[in-house]
VEXLOTOR-600254 format. One line per 8 residues: for each residue x, y, z of N, C-alpha, C, CB. Coordinates in nm, 3 decimals, always signed. Glycine has a CB too. Layout:
BEGIN
X:Y:Z:X:Y:Z:X:Y:Z:X:Y:Z | ...
END
This chain:
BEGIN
+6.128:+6.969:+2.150:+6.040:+6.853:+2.154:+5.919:+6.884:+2.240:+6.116:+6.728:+2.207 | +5.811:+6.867:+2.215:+5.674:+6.868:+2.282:+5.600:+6.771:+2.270:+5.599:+6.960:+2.249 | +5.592:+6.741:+2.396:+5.501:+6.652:+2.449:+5.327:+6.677:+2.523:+5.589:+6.602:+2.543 | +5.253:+6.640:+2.493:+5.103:+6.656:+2.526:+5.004:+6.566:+2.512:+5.056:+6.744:+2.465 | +4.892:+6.596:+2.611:+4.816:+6.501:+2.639:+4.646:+6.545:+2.563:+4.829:+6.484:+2.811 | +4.616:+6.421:+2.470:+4.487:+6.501:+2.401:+4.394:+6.375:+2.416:+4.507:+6.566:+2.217 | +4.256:+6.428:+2.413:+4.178:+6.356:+2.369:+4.121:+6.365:+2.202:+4.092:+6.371:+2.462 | +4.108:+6.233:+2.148:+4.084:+6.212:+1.987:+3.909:+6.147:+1.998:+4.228:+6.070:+1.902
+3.834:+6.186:+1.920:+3.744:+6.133:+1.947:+3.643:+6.215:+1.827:+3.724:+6.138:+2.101 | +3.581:+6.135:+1.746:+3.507:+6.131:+1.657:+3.354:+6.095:+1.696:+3.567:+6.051:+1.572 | +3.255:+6.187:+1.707:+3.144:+6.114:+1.729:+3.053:+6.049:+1.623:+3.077:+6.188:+1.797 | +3.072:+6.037:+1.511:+3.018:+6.024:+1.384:+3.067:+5.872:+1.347:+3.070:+6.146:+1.281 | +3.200:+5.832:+1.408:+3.234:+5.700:+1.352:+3.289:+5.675:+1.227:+3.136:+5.632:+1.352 | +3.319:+5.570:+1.188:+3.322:+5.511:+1.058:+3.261:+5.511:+0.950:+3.319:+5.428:+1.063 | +3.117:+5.456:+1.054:+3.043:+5.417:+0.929:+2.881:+5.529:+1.014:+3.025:+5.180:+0.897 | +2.933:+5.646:+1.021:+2.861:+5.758:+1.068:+2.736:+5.703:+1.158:+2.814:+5.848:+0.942
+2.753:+5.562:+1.234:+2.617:+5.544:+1.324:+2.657:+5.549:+1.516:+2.540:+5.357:+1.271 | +2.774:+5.671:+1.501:+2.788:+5.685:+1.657:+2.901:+5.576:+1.729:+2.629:+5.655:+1.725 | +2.976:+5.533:+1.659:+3.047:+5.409:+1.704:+3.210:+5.418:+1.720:+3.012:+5.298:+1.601 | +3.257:+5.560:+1.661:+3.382:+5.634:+1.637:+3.436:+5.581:+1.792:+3.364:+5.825:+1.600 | +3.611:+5.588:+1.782:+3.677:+5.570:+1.923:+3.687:+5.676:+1.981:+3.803:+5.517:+1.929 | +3.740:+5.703:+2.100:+3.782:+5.795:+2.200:+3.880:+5.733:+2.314:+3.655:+5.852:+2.262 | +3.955:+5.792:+2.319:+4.022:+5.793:+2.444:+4.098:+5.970:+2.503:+4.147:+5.665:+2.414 | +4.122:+5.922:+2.672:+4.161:+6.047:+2.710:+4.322:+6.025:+2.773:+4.044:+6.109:+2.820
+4.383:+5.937:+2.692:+4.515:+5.895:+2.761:+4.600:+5.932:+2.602:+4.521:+5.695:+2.837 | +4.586:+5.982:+2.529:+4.624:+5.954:+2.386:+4.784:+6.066:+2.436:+4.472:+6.022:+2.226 | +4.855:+6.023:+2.363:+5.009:+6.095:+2.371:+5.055:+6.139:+2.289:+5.109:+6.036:+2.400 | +5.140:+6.211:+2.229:+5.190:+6.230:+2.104:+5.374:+6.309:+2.166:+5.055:+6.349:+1.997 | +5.468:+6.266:+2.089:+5.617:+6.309:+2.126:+5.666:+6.373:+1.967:+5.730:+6.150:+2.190 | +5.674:+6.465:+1.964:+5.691:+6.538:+1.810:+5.772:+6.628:+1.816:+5.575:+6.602:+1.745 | +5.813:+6.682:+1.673:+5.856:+6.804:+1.645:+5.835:+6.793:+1.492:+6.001:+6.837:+1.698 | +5.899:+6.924:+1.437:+5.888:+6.994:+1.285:+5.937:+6.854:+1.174:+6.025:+7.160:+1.269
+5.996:+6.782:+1.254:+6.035:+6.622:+1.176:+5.931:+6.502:+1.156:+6.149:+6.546:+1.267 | +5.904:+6.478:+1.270:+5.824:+6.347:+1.322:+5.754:+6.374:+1.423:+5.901:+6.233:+1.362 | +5.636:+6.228:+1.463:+5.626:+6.213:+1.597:+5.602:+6.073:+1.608:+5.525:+6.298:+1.661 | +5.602:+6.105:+1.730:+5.552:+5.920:+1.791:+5.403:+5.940:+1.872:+5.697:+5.832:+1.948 | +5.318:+5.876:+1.832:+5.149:+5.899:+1.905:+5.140:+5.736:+1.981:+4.978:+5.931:+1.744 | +5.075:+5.794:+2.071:+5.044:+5.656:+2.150:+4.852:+5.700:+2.182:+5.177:+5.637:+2.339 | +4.819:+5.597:+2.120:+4.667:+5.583:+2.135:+4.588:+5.680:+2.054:+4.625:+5.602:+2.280 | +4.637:+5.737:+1.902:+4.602:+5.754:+1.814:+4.482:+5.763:+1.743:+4.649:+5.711:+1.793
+4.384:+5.796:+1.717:+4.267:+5.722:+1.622:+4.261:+5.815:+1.517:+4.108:+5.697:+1.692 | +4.273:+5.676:+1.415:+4.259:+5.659:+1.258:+4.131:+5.761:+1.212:+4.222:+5.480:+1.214 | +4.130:+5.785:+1.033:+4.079:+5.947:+1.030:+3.942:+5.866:+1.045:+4.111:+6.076:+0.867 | +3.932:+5.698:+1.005:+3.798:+5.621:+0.970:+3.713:+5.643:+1.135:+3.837:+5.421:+0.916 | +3.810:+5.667:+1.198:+3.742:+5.672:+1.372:+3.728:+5.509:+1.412:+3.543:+5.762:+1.383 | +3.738:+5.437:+1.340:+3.730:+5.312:+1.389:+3.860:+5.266:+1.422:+3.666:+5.226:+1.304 | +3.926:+5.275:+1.436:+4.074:+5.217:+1.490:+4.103:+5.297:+1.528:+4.180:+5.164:+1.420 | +4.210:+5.229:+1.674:+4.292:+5.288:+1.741:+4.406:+5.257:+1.725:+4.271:+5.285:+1.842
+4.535:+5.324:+1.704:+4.712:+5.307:+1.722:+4.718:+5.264:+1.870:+4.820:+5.472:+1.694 | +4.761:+5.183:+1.898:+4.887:+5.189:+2.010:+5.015:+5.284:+1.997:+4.951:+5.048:+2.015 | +5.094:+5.235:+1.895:+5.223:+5.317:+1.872:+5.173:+5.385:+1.741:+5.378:+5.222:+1.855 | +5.196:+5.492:+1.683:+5.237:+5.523:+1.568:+5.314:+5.598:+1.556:+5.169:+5.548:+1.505 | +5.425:+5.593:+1.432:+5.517:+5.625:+1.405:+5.556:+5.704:+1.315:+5.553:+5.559:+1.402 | +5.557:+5.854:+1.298:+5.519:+5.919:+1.138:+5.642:+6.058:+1.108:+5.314:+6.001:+1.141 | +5.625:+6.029:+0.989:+5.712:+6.205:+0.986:+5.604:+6.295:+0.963:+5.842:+6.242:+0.841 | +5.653:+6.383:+0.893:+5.573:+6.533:+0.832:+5.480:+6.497:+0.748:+5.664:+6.644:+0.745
+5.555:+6.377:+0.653:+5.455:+6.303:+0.487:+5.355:+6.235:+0.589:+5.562:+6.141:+0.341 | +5.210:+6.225:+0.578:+5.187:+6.150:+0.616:+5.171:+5.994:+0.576:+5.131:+6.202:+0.646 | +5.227:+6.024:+0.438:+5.230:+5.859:+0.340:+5.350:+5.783:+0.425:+5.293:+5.876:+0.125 | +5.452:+5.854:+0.487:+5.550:+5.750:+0.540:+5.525:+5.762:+0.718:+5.732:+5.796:+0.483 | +5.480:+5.616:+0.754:+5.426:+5.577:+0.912:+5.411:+5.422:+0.904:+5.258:+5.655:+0.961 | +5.452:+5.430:+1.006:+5.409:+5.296:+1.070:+5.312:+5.269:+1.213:+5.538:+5.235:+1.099 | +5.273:+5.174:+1.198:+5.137:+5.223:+1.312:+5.100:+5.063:+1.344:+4.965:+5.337:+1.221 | +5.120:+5.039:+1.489:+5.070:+4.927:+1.563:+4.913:+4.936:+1.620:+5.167:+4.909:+1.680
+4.829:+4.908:+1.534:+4.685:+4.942:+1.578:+4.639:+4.844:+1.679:+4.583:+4.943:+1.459 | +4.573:+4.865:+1.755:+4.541:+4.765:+1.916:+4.365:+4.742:+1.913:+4.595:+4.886:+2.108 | +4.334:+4.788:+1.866:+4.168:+4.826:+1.844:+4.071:+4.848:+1.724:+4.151:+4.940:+1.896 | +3.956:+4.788:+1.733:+3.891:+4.850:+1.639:+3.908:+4.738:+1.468:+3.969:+5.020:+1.642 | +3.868:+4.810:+1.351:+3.854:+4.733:+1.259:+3.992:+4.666:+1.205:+3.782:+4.805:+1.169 | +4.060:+4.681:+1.257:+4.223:+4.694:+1.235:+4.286:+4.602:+1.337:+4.285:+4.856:+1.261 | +4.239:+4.581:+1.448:+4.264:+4.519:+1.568:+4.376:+4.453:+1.533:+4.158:+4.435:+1.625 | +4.566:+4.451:+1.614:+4.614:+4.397:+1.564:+4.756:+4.395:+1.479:+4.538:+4.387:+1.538
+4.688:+4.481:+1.352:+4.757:+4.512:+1.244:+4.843:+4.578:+1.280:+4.702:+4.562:+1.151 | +4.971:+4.548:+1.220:+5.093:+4.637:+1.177:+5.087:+4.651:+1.041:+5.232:+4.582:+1.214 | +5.125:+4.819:+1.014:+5.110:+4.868:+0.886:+5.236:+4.914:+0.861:+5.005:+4.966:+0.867 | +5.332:+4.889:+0.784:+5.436:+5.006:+0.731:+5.416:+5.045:+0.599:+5.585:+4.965:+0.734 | +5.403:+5.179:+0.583:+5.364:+5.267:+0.416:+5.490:+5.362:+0.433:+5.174:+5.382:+0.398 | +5.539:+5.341:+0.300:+5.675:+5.455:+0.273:+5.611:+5.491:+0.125:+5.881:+5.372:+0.266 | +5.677:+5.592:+0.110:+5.627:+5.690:-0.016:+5.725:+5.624:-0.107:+5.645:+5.879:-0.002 | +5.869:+5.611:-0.038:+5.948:+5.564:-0.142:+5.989:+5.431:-0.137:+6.053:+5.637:-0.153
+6.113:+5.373:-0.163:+6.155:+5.259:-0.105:+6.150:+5.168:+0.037:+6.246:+5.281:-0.122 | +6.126:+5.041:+0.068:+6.140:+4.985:+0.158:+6.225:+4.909:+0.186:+6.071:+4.953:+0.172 | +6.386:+4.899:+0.238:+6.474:+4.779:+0.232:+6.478:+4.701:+0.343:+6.603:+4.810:+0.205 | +6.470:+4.659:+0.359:+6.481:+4.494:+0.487:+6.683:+4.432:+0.456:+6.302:+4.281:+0.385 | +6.754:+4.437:+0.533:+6.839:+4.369:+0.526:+6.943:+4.341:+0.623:+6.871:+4.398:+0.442 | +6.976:+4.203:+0.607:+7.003:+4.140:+0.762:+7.119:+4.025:+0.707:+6.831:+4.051:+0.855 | +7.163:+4.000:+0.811:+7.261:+3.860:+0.834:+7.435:+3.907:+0.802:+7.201:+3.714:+0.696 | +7.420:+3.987:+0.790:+7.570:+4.047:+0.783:+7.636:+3.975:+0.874:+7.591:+4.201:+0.816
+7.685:+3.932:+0.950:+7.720:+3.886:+1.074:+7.679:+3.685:+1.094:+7.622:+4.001:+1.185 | +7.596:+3.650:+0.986:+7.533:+3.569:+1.006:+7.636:+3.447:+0.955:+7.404:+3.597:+0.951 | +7.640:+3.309:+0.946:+7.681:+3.225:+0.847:+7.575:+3.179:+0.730:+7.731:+3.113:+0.917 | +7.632:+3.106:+0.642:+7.565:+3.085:+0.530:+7.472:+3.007:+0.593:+7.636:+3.031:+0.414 | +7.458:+2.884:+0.691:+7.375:+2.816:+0.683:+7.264:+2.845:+0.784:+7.428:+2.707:+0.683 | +7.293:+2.991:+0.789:+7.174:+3.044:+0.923:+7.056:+3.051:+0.851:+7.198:+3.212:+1.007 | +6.918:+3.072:+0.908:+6.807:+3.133:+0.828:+6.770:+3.288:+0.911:+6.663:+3.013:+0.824 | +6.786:+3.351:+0.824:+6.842:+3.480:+0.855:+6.746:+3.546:+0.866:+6.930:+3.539:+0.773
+6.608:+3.572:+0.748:+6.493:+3.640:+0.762:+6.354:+3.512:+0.735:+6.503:+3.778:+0.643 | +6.294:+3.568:+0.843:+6.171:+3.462:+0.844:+6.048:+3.558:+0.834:+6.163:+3.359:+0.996 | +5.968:+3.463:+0.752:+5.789:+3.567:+0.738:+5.699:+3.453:+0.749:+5.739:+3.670:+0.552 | +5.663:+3.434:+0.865:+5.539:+3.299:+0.889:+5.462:+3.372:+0.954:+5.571:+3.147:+0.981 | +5.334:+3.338:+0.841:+5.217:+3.300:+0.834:+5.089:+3.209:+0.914:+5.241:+3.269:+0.753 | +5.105:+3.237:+1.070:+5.030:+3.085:+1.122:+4.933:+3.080:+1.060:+4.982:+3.059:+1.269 | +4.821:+3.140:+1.012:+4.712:+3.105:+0.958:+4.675:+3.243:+0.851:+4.604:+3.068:+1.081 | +4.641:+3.221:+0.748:+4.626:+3.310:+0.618:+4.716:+3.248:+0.531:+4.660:+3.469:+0.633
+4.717:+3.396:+0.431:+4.779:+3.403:+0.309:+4.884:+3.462:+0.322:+4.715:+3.455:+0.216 | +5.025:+3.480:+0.225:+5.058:+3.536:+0.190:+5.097:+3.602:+0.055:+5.087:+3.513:+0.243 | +5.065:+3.749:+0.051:+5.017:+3.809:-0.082:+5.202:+3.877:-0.137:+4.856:+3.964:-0.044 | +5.231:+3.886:-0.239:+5.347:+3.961:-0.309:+5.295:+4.033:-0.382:+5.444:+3.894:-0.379 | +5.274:+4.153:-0.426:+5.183:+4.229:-0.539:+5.270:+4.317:-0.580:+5.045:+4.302:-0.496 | +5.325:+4.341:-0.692:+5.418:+4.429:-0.774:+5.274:+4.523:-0.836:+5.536:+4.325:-0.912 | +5.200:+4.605:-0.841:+5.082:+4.644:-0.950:+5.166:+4.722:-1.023:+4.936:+4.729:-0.900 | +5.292:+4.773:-1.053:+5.332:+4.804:-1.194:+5.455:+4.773:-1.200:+5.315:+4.939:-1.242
+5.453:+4.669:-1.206:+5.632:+4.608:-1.194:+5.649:+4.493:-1.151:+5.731:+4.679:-1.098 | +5.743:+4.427:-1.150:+5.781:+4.292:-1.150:+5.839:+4.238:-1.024:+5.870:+4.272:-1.253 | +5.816:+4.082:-0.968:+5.840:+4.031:-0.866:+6.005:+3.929:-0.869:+5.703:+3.959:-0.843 | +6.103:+3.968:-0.848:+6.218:+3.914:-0.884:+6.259:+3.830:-0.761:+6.317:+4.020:-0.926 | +6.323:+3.681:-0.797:+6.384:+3.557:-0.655:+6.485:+3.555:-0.747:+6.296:+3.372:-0.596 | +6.630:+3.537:-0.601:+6.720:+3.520:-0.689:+6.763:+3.487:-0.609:+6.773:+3.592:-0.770 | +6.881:+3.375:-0.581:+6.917:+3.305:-0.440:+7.037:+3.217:-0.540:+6.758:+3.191:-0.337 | +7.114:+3.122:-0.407:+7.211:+3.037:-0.494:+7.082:+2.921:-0.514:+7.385:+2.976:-0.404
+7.010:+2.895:-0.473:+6.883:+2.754:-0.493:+6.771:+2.834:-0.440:+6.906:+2.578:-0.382 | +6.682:+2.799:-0.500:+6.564:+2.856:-0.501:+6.404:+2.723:-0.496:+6.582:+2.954:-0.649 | +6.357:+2.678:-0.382:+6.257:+2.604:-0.346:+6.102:+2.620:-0.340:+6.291:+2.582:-0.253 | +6.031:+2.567:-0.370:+5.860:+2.585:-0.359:+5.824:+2.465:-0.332:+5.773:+2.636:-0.493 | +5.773:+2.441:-0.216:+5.708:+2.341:-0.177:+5.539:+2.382:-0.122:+5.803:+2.278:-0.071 | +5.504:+2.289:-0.163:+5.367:+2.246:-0.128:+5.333:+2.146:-0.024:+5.314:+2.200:-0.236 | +5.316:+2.186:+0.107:+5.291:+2.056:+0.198:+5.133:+2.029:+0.213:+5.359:+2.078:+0.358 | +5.050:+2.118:+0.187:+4.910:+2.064:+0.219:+4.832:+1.923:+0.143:+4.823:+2.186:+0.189
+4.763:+1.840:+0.248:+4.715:+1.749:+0.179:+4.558:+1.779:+0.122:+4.729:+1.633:+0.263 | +4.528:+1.655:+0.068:+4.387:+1.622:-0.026:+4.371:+1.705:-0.120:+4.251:+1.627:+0.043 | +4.286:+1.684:-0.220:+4.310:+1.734:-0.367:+4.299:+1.842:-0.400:+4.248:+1.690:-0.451 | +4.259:+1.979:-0.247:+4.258:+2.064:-0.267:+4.350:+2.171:-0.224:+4.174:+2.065:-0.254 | +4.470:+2.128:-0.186:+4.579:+2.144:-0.115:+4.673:+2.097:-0.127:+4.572:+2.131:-0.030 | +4.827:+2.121:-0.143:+4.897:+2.061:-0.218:+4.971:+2.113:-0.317:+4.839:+1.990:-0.254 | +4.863:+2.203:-0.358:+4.875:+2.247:-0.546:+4.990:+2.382:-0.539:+4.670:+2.326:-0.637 | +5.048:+2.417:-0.687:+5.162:+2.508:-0.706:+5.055:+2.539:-0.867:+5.366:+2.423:-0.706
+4.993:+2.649:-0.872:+4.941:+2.701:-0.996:+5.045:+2.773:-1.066:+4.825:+2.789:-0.975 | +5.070:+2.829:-1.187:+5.129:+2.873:-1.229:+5.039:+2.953:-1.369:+5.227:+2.784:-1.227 | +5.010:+3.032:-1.389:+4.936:+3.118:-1.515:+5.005:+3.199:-1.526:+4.804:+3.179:-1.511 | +5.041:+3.264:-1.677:+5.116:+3.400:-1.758:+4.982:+3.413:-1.852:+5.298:+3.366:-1.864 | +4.988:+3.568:-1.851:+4.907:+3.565:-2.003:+4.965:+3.594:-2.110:+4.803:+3.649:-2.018 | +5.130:+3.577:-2.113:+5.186:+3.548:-2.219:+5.272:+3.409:-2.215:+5.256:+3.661:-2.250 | +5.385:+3.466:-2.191:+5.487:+3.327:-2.195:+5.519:+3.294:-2.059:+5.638:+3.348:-2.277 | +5.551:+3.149:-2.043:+5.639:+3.065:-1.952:+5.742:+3.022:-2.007:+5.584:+2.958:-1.898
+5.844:+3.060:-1.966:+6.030:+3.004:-2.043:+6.075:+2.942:-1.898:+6.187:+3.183:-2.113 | +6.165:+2.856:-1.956:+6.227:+2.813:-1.885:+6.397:+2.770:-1.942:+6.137:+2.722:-1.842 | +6.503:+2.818:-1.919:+6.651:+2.825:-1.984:+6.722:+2.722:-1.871:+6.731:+3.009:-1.991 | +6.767:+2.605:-1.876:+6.834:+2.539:-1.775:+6.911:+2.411:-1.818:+6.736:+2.508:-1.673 | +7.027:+2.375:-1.816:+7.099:+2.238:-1.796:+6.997:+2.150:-1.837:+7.154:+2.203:-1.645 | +6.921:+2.132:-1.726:+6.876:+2.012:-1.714:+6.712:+2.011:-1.692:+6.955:+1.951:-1.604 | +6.612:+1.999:-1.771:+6.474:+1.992:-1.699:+6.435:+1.876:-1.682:+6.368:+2.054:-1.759 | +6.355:+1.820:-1.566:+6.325:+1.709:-1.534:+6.187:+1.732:-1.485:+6.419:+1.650:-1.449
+6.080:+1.646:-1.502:+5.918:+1.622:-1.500:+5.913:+1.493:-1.419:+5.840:+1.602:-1.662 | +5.871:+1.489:-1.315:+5.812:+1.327:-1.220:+5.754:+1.405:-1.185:+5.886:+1.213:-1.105 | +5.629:+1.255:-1.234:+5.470:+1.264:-1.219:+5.431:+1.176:-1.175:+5.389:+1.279:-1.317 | +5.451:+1.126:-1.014:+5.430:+0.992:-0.966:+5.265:+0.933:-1.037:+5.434:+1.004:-0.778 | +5.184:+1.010:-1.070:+5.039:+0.968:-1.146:+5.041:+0.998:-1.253:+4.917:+1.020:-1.108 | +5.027:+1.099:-1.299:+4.978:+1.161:-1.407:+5.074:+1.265:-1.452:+4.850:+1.213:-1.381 | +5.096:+1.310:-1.583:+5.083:+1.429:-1.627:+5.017:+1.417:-1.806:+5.238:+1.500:-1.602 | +5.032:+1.597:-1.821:+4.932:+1.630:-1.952:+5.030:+1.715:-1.992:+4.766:+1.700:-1.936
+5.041:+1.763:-2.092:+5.088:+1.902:-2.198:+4.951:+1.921:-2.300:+5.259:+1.859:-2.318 | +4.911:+1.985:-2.298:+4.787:+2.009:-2.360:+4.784:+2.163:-2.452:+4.674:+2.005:-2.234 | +4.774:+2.183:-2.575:+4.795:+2.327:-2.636:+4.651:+2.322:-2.754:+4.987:+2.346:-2.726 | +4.592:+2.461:-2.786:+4.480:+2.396:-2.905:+4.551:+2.453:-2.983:+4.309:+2.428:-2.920 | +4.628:+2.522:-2.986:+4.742:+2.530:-3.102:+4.872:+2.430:-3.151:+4.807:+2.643:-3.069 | +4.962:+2.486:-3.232:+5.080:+2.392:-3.256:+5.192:+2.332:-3.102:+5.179:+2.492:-3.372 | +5.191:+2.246:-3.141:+5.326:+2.175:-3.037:+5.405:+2.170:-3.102:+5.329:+2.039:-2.971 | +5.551:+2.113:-3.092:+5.666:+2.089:-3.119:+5.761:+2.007:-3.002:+5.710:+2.214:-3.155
+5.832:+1.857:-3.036:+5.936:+1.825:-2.946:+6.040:+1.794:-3.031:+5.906:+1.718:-2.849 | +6.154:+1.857:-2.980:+6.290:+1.877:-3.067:+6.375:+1.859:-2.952:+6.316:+2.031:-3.154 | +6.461:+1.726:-3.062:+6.564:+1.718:-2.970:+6.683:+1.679:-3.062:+6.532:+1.615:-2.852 | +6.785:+1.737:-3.086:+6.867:+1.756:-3.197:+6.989:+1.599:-3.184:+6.947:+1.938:-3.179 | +7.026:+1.559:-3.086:+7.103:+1.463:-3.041:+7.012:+1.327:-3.057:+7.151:+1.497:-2.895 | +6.940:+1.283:-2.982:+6.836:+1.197:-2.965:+6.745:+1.189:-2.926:+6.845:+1.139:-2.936 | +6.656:+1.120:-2.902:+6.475:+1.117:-2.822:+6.482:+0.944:-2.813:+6.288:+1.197:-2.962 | +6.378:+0.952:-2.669:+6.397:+0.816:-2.627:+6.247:+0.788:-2.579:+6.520:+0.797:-2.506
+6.144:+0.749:-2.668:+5.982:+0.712:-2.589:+5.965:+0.608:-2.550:+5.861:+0.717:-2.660 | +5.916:+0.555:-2.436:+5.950:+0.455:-2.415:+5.795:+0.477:-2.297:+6.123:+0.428:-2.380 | +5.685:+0.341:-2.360:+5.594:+0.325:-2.292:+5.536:+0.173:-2.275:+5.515:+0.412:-2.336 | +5.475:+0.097:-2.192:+5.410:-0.019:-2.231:+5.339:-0.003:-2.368:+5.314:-0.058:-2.125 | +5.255:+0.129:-2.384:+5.177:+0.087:-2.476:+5.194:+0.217:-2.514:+5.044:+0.019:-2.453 | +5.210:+0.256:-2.679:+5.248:+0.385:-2.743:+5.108:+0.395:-2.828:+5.406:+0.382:-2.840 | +5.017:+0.494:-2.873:+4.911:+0.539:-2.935:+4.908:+0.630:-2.993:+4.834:+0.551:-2.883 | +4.952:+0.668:-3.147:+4.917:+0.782:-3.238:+4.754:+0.775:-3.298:+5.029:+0.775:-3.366
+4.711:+0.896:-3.249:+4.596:+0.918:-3.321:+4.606:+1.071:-3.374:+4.467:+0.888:-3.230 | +4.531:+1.059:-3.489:+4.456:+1.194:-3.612:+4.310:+1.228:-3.582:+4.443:+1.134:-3.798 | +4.328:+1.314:-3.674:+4.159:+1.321:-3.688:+4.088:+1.251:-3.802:+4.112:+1.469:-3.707 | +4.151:+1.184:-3.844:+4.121:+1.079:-3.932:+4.042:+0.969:-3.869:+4.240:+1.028:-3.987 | +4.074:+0.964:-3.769:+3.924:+0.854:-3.694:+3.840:+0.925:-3.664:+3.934:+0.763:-3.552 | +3.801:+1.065:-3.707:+3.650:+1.120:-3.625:+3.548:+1.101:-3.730:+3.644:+1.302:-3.570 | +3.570:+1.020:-3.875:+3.485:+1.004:-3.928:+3.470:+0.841:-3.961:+3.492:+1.094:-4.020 | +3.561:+0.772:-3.936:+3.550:+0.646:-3.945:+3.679:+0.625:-3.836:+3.555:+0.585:-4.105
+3.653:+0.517:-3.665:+3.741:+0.458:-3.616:+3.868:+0.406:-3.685:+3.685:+0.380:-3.568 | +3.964:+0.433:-3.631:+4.110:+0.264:-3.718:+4.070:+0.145:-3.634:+4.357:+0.284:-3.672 | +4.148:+0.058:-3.712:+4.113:-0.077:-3.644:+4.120:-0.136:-3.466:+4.208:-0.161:-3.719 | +4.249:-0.028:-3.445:+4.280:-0.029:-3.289:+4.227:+0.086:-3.212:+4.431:-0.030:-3.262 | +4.171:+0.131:-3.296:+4.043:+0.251:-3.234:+4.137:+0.393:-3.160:+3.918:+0.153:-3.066 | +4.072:+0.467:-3.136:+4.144:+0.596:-3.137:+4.034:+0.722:-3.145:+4.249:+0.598:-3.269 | +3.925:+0.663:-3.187:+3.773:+0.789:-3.195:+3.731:+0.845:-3.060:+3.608:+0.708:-3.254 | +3.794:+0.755:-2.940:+3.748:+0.830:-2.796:+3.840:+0.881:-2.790:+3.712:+0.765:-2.663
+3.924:+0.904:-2.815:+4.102:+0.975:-2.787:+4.043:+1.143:-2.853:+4.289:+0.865:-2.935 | +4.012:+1.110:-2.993:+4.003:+1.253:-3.069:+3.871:+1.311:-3.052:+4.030:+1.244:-3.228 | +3.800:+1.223:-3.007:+3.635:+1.338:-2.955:+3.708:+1.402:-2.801:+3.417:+1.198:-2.898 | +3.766:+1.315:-2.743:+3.767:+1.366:-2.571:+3.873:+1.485:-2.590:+3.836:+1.223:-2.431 | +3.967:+1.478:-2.701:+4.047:+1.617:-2.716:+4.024:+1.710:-2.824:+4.186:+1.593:-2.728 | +3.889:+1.718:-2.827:+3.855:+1.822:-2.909:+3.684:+1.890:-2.904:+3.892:+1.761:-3.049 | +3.693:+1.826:-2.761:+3.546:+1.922:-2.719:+3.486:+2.035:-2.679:+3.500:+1.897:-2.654 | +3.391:+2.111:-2.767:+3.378:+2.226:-2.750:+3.304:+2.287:-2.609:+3.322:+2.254:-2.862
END
């Protein structure tokens, strides 16, 4: 094992206008396996490690950066797999792994492969208020399925199903509609109204 004391220091920087880090306390604890660096700087010269953590690959490290454009950040990159797993020891009604967010986002990104939840119950809530907050989007650019017992829709205001293609509601047992006020319209009123009118119904759903 060897241990030594270096200075790292880039005079060119980041963004090549003289602004690169330096320090003269930088550490490193290694061998032909790994090492551990303390006070590190990144190849960008703009960040500094506190800890970093690496083998031989340099694709697999982890690195507590303290400085610089990075200020902060914890990074873990593995070449191969990453497993997280916990609560062995735990009861069912513990909460076993936590990932909060005080302020940001949080991102899941599969870029060639798929994002799988699988739990005995599975929850999404939305607590933010006003109309821009709140919301649960959902887009496929193919299909949305859904296979279950039981589906249920409450819409304390509103809802829509909206398609410019074919619909279909099938229900082989029974169907039950039930509104104050029920309204079939065609496109048969876009050239002459019916008597109970229906021509704002089929212009407002069919505008280009």
């Amino acid at each position: 094992m060897a241990t030594h004391l270096n200075q790292n220091k880039d005079p060119k920087g980041a963004d090549g206008g003289g602004t690169g880090h330096s320090n003269y306390t930088a550490q490193r604890i290694g061998n032909d396996h790994g090492n551990i660096k303390f006070g590190h700087i990144h190849k960008d010269a703009g960040t500094t490690s506190g800890v970093l953590l690496e083998t031989t690959d340099s694709l697999h490290h982890i690195t507590l950066d303290k400085a610089g454009q990075r200020k902060g950040h914890t990074i873990s990159v593995s070449p191969g797999d990453t497993v997280i797993e916990a609560g062995e020891k735990n009861t069912v009604d513990q909460t076993t792994i936590v990932i909060n967010a005080v302020n940001g986002d949080i991102s899941l990104i599969a870029s060639n492969g798929k994002i799988r939840m699988q739990a005995d119950d599975i929850e999404m809530i939305a607590n933010g208020g006003g109309g821009n907050k709140g919301n649960i989007v959902m887009r496929a650019v193919e299909n949305i399925k859904t296979d279950s017992k039981k589906f249920l829709v409450n819409a304390t205001n509103f809802y829509k199903i909206v398609t410019p293609g074919y619909a279909e509601i099938c229900a082989n047992s029974g169907m039950i509609l039930y509104a104050s006020l029920i309204r079939g319209v065609t496109d048969a009123v876009a050239v002459k109204d019916s008597k109970v009118g229906g021509q704002k119904i089929q212009r407002e759903n069919n505008k280009v």
